[in-house]
Backbone bond lengths (Angstrom), bond angles and torsions (degrees), N, CA, C in turn:
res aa  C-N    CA-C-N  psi(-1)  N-CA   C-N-CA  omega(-1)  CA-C   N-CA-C  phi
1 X - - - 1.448 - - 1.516 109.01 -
2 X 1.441 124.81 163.34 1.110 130.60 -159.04 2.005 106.53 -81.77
3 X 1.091 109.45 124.02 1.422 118.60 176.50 1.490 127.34 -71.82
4 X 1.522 128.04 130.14 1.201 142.50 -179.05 1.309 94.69 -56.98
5 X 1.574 109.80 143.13 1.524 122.02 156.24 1.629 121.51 -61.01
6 X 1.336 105.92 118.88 1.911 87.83 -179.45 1.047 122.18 -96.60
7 X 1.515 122.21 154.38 1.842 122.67 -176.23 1.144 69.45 -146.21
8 X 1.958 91.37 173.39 1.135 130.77 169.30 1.192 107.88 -33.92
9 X 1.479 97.85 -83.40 1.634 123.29 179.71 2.024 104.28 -19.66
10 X 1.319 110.88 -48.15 1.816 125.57 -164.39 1.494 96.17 -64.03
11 X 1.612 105.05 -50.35 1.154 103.75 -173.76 1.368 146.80 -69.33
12 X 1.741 91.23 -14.22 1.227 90.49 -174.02 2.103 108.70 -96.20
13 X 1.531 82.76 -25.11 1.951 91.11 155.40 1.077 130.54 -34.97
14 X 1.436 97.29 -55.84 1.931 102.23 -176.70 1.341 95.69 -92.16
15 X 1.086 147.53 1.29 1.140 116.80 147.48 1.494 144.23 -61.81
16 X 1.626 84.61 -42.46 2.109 103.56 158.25 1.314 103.08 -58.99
17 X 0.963 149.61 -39.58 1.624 134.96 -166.10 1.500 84.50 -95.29
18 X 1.359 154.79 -13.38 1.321 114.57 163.27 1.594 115.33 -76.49
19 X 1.035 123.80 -5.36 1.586 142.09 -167.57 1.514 81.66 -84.39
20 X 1.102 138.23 -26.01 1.937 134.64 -153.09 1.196 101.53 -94.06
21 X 2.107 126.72 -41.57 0.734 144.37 -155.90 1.700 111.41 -114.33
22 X 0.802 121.81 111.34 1.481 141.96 158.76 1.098 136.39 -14.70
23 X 1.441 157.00 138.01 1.253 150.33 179.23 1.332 87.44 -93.59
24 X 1.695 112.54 144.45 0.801 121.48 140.78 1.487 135.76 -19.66
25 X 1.304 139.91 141.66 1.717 127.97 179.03 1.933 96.29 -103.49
26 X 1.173 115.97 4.48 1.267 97.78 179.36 1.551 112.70 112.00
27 X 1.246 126.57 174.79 1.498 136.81 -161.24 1.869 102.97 -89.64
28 X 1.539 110.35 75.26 2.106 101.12 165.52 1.076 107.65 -77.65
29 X 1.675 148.25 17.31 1.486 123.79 -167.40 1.425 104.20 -74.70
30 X 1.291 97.45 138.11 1.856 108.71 157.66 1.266 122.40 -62.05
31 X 1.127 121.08 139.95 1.295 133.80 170.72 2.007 131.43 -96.09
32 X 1.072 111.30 143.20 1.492 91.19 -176.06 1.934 108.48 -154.09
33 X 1.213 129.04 168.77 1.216 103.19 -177.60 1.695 113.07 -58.65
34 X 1.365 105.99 174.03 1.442 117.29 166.40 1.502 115.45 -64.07
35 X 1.306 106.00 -43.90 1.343 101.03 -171.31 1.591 128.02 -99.25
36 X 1.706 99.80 12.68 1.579 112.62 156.46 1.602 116.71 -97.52
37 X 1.865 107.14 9.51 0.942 79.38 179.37 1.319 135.97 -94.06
38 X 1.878 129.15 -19.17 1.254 126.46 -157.31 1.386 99.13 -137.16
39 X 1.285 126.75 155.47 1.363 119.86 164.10 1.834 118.00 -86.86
40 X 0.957 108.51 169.44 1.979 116.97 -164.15 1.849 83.93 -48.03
41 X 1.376 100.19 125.46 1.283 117.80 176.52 1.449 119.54 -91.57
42 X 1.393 123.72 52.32 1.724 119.52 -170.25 1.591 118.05 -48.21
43 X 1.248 106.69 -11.33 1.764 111.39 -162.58 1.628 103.79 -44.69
44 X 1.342 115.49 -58.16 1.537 121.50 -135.29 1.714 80.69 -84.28
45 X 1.677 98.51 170.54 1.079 118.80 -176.60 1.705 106.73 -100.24
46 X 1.202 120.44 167.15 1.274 108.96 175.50 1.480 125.38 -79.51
47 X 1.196 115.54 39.05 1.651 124.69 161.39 1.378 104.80 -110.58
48 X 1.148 124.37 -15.05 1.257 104.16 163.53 1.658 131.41 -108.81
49 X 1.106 124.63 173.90 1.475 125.61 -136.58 1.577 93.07 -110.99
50 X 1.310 144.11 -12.80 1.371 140.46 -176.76 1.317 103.02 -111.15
51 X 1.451 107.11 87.80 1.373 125.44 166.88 1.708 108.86 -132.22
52 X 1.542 121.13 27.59 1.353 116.63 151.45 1.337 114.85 -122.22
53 X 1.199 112.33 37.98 1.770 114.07 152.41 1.261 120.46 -50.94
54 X 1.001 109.55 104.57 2.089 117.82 170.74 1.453 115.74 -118.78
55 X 1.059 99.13 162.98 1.796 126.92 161.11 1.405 127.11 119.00
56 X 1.375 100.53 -127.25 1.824 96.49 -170.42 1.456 111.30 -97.26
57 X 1.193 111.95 157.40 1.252 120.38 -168.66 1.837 115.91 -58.33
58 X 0.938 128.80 157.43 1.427 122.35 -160.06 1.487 95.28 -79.20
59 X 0.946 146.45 -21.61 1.505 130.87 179.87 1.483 109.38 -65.50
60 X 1.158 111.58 -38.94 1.736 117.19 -167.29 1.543 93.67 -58.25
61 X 1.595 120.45 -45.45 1.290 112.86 176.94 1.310 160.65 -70.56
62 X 1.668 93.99 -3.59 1.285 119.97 178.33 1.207 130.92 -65.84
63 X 1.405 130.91 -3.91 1.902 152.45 -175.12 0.992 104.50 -105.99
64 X 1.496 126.75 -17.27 1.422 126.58 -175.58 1.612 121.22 -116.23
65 X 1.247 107.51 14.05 1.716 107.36 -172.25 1.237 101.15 -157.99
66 X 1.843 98.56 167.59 1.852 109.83 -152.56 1.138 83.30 -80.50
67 X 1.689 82.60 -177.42 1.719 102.86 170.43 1.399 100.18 -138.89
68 X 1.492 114.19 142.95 1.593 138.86 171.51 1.532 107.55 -92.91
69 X 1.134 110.24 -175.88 1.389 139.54 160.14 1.508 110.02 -145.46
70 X 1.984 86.96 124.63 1.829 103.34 -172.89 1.538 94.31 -117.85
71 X 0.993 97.51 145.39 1.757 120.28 170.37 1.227 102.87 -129.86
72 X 1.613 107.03 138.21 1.709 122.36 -173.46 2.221 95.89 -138.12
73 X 1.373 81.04 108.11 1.825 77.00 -173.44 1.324 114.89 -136.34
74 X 0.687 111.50 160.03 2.001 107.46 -176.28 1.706 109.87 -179.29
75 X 1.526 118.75 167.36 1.487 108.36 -171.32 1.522 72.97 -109.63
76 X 1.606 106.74 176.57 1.548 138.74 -128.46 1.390 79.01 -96.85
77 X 1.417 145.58 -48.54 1.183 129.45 -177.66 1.488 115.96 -104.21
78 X 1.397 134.11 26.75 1.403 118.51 146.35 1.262 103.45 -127.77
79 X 1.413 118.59 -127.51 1.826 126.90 -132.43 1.802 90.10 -129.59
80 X 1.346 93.63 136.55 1.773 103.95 179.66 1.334 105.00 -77.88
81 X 1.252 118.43 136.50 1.546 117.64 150.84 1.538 117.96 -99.70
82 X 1.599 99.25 176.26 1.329 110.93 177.31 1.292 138.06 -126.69
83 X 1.224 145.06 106.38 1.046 131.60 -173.29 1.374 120.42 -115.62
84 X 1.460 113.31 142.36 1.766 111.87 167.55 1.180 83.79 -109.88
85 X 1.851 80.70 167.45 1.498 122.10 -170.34 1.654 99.07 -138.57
86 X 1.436 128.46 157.32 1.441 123.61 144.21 1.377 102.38 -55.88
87 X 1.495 123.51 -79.70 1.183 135.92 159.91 1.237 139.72 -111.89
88 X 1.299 131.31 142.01 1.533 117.48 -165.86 1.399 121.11 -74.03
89 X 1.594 117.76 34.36 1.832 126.85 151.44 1.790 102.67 -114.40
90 X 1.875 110.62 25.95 1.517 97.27 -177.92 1.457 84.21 -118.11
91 X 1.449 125.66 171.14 1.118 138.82 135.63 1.389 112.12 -44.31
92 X 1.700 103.50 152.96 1.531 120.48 173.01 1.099 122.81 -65.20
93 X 1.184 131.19 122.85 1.692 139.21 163.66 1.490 112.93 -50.97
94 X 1.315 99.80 -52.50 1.395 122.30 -157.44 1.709 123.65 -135.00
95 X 0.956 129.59 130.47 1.277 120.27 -151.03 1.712 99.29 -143.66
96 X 1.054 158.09 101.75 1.386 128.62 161.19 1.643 103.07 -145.82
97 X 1.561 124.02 133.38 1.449 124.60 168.53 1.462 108.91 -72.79
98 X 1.327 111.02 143.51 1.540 115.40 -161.23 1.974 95.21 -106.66
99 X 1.574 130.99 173.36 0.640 132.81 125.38 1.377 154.35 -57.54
100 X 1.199 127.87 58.08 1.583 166.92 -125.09 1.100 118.09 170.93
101 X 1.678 85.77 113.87 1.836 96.25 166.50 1.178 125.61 -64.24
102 X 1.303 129.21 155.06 1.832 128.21 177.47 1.784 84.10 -67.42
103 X 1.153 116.38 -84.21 1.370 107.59 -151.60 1.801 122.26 -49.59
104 X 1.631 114.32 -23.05 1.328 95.66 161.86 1.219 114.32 -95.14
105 X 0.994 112.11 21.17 2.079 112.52 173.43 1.722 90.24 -86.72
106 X 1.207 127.85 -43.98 1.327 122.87 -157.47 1.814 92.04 -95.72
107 X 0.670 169.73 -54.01 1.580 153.68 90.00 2.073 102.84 65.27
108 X 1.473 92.95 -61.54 1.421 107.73 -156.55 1.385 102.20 -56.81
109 X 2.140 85.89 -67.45 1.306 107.80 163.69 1.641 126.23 -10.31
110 X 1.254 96.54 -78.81 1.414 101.30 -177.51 1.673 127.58 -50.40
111 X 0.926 104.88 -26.23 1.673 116.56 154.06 1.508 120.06 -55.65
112 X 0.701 141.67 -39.67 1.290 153.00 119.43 1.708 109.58 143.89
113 X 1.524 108.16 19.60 1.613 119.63 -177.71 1.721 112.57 -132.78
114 X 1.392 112.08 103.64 1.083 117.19 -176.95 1.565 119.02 -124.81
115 X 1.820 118.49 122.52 1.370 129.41 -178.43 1.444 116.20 -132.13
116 X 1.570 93.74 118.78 1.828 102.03 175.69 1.410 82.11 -118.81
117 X 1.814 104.57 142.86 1.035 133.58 167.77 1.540 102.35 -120.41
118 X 0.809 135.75 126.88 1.857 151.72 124.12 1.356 137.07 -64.34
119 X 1.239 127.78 123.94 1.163 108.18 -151.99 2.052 102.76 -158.01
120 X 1.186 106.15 97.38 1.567 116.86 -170.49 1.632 116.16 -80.57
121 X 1.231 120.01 111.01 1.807 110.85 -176.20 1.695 85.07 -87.41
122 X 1.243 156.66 31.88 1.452 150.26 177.07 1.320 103.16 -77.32
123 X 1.572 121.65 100.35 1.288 114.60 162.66 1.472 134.54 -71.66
124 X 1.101 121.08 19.49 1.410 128.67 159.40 1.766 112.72 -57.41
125 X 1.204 121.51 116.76 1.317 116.90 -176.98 1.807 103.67 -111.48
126 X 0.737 105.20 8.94 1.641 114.48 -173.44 1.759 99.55 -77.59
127 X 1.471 116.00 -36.81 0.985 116.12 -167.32 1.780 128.35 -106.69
128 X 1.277 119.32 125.63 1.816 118.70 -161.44 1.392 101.51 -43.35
129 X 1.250 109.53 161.63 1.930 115.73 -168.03 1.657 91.23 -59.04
130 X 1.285 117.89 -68.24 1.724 106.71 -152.11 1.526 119.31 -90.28
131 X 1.908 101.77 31.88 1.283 128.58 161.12 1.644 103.49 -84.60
132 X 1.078 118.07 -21.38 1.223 126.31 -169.27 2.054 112.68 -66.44
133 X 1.277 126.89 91.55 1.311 129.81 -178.31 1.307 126.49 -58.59
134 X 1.820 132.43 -18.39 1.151 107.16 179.16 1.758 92.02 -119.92
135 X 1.161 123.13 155.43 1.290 135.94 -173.72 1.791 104.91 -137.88
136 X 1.365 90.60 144.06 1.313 110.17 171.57 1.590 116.01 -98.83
137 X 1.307 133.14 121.38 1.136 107.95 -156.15 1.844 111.28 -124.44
138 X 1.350 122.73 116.88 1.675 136.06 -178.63 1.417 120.79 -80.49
139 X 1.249 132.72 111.21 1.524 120.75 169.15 1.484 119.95 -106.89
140 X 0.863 124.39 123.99 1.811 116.28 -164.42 1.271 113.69 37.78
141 X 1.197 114.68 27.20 1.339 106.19 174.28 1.359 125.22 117.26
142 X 1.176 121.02 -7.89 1.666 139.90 -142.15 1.388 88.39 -128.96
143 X 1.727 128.10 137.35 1.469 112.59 -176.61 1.335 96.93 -105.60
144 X 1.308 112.22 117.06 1.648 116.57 -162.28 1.900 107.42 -72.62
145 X 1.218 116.70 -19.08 1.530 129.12 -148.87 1.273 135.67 134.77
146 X 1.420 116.29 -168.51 1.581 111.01 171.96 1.640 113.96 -106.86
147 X 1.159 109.30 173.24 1.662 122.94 159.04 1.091 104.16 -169.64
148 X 2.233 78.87 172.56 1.990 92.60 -158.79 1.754 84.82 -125.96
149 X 0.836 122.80 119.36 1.363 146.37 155.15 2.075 111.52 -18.95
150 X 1.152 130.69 84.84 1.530 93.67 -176.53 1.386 128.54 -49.16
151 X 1.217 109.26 151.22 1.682 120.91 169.89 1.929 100.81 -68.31
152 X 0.926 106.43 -62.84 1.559 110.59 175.00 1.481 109.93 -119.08
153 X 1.512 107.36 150.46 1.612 134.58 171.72 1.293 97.95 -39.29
154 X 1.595 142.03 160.08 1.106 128.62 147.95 1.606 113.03 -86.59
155 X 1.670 108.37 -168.89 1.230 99.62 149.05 1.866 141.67 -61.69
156 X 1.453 93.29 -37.00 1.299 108.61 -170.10 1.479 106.68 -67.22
157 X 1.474 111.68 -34.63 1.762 124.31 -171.91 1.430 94.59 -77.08
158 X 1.042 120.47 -58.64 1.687 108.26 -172.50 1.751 109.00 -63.20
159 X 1.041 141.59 -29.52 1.409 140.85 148.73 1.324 127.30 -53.97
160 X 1.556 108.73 -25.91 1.860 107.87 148.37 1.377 115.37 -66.62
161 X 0.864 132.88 -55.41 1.191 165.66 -167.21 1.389 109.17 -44.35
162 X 1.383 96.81 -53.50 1.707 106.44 -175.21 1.711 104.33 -86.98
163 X 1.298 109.29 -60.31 1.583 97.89 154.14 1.918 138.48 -18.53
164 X 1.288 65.67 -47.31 2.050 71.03 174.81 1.795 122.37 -92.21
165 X 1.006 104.52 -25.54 1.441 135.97 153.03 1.408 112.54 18.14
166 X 1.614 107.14 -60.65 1.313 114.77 136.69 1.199 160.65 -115.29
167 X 1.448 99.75 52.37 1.538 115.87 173.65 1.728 104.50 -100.88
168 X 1.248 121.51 138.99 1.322 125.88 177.37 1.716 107.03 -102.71
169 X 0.971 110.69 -54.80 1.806 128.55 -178.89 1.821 92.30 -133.25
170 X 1.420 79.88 133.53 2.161 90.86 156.72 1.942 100.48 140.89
171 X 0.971 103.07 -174.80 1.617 117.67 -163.09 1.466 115.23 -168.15
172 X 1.589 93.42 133.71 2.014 92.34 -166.82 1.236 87.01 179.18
173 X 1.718 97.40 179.45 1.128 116.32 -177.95 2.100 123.57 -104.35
174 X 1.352 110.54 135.01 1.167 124.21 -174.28 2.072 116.13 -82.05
175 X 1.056 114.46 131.82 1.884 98.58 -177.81 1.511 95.23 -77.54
176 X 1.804 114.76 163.88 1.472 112.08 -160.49 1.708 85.85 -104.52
177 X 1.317 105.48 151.18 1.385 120.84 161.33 1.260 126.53 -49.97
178 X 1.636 125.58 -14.28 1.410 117.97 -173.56 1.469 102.42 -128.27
179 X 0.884 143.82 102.69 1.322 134.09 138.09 1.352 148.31 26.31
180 X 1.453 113.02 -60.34 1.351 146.17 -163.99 1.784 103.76 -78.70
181 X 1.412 114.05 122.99 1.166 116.28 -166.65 1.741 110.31 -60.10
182 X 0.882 109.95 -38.10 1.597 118.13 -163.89 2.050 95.33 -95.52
183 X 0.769 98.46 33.35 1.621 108.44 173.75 1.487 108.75 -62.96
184 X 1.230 126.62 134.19 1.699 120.57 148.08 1.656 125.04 -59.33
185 X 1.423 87.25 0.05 1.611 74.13 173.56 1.586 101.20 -106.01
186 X 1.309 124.49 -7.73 1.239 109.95 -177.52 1.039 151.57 71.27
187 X 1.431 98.53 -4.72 1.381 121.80 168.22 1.404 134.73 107.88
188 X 1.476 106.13 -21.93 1.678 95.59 -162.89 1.870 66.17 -161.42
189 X 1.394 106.25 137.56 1.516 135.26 163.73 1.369 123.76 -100.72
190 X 1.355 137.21 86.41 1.001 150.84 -152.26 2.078 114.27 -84.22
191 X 1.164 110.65 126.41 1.782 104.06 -165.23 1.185 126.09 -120.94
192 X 1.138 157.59 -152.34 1.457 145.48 174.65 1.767 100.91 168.56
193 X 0.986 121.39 123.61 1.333 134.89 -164.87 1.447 110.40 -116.56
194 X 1.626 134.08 143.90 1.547 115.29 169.16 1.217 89.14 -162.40
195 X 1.372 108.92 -177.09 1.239 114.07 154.94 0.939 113.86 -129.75
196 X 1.619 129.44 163.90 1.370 117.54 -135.41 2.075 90.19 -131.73
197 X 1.353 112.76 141.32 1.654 89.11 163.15 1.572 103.77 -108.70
198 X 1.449 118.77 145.32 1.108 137.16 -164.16 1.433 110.15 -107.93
199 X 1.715 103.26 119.52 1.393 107.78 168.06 1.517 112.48 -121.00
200 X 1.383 117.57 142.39 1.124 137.94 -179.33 1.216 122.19 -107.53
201 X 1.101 143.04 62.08 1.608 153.55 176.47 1.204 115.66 -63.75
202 X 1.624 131.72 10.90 1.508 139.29 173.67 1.482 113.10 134.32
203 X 1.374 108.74 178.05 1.485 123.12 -163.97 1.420 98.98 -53.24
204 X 1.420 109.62 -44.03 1.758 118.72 -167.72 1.210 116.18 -87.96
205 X 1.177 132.79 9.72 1.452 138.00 -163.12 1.779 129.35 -177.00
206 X 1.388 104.12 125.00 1.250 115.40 -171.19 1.331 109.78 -142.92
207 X 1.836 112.70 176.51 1.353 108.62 -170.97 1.191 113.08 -165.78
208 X 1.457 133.66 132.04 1.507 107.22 -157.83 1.842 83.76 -136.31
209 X 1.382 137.06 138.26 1.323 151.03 -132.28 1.823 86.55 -167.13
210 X 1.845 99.44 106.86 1.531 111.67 164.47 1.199 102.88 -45.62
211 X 0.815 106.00 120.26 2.209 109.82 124.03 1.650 140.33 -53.12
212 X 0.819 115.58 72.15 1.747 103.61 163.06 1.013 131.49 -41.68
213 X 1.808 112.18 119.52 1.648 115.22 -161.51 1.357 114.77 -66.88
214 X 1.290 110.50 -16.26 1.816 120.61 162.59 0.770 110.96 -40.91
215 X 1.428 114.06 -78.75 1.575 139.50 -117.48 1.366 117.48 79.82
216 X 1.314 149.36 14.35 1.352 142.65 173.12 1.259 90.63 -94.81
217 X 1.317 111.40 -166.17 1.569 142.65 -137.26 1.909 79.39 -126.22
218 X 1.263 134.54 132.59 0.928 137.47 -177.92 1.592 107.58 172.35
219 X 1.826 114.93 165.71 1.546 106.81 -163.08 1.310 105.89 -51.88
220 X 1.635 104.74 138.00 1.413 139.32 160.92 1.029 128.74 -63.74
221 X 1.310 133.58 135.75 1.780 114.32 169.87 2.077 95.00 -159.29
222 X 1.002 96.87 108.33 1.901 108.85 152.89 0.860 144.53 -112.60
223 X 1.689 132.47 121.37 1.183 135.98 -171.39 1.858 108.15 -97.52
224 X 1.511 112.77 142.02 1.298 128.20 -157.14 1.567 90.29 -120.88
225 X 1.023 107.38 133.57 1.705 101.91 153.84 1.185 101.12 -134.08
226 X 1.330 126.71 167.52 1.445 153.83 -148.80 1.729 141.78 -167.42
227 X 1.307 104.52 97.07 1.624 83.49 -160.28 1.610 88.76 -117.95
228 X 1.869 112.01 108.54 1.514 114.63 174.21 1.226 127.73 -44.80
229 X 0.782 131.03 152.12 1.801 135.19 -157.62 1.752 87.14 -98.10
């Protein structure tokens, strides 16, 4: 997504909101075999390489694994990003803008079945899966493109970030940083909040499956990551 101009003045802002926001405490995910973790994954197409997802159905798994906080945000005319959190008073783990428009991401949404797959051929094994910087990226199935993971938060992300700060679950709209009618940002930054349950099926593979703040049956959305052997 499109980046804030920085000054002094910017800089020394986001610096107070990193003071707001938290370090990370470090890596709690649960772990479990590979092959309890997913059920037969038909989504992907046959270009991509994670088509031995198995196991039990995702409810069985829900008593046994963490939970994140995912944010999916983007302005009305470009591409959503994503970020996890441990919790949304920590800094981002993970950060990367996807190839996806906001408006057919929210499109999808409304259908009520939503799948991003990620998927890294980086044979570096030294490094944790969503250390991994270039991604291949799947949406229902469709391989939308690539992305690069940021190395660091920007300014603009850590000022979402802190804004939402306290939102746990919910979705709305953000006011845009610039003014100017003909802006690329367009005006209004659009967000989506969840929490995510996290499965860990090995070094190469993970999976994080919304929650509904209900509990009913309502739109779906899972993120896959993948790092090919």
């Amino acid at each position: 997504m499109p980046s804030l101009e920085s000054s002094p003045g910017k800089s020394m802002e986001n610096a107070a909101l990193m003071s707001f926001l938290k370090q990370p405490t470090g890596d709690k995910r649960s772990k479990m075999g590979f092959f309890k973790m997913f059920k037969l994954f038909p989504l992907l197409t046959s270009g991509c390489k994670m088509v031995a997802l198995l196991g039990r159905p995702r409810k069985a798994l829900l008593t046994n694994n963490s939970t994140v906080a995912g944010t999916i945000f983007g302005y009305r005319r470009g591409r959503v990003s994503l970020a996890i959190q441990e919790d949304p008073k920590y800094l981002p783990t993970f950060v990367i803008e996807l190839p996806i428009l906001t408006t057919a991401f929210h499109k999808e949404m409304v259908s009520g079945l939503v799948r991003i797959a990620l998927e890294s051929e980086t044979k570096t094994k030294k490094k944790k899966l969503l250390e991994e910087y270039v991604w291949a990226v799947y949406w229902n199935g469709r391989k939308t493109g690539y992305s690069i993971r940021r190395k660091q938060t920007s300014d603009e992300e850590l000022h979402i970030m802190q804004l939402l700060r306290g939102v746990s679950m919910g979705a709305g709209v953000l006011p845009s940083p610039s003014s100017e009618k003909d802006s690329v940002f367009d005006g209004e930054l659009t967000y989506m909040r969840c929490r995510f349950e996290r499965v860990v099926g090995s070094k190469d593979s993970e999976a994080f499956y919304m929650i509904n703040s209900d509990g009913t049956s309502g739109p779906e959305l899972s993120i896959f990551f993948v790092r090919v052997q």
